[in-house]
N, C-alpha and C positions, 0 to 999 in steps of 0.2 A: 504494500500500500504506500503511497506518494506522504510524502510530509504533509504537503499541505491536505492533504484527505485524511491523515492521523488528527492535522489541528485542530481542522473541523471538524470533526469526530467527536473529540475528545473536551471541546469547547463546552462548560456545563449545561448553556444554554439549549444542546443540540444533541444529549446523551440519549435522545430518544429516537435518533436516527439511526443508532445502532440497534436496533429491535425492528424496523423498517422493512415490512416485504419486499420492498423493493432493491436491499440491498443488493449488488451482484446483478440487477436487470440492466442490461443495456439501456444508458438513460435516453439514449435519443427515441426509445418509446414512449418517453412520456415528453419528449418536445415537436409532435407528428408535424413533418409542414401545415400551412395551412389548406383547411380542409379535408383534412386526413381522418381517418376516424379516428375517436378515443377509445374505443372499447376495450381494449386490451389495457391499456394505463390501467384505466379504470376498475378492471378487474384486479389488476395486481394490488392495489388499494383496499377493494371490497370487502376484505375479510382482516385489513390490516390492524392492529392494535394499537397504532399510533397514530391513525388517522387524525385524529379530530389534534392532536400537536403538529404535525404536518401543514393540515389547514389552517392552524391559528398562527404559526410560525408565517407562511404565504401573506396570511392579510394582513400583519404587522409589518413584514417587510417589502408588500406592494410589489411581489412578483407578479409579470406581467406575463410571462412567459412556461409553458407546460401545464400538466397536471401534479397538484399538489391538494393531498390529503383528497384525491378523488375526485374534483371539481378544473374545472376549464377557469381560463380566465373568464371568458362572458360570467360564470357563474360566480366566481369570487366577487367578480366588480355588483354583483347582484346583492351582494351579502354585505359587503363595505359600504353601498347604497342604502340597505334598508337600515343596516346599526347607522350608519350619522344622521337617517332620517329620526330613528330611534334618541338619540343623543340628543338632538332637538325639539322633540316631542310632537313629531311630527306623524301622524301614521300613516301607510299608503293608500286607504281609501280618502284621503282629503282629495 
């Protein structure tokens, strides 16, 4: 394994990446060009046990790019969307 994959590994913020179904998957399946399917990312996801730090980890740090903790971008920015609507008190039927 590369230093910098040990660092970030081993970073406390990110100890949950080591439990990650995805370890060892070829990541360019979870960055498909566009228009590509996702279905396969997504499955690798499906059953993972750190999904939901996966995803929360993405929406903190406004990755824009692949699947992370199961979800596309269009779906993240859906979820970043509804919580600031939320933070404002705003709901979506207004």
């Amino acid at each position: 394994m590369s230093d910098l994959i040990q660092m970030i590994l081993h970073t406390p913020e990110r100890t949950w990446q080591r439990q990650a179904n995805c370890m060892g998957v070829d990541p360019d399946l979870f960055f498909p060009e566009r228009g590509a399917s996702t279905r396969e990312a997504k499955e690798v996801c499906r059953g993972c046990v750190v999904r939901e730090d996966c995803l929360e980890y993405a929406l903190a740090n406004g990755e824009k790019f692949g699947i992370w903790g199961g979800l596309s971008e269009r779906e993240r920015r859906k979820i970043r969307r509804r919580r600031a609507m939320e933070r404002r008190g705003i709901s979506e039927a207004s």
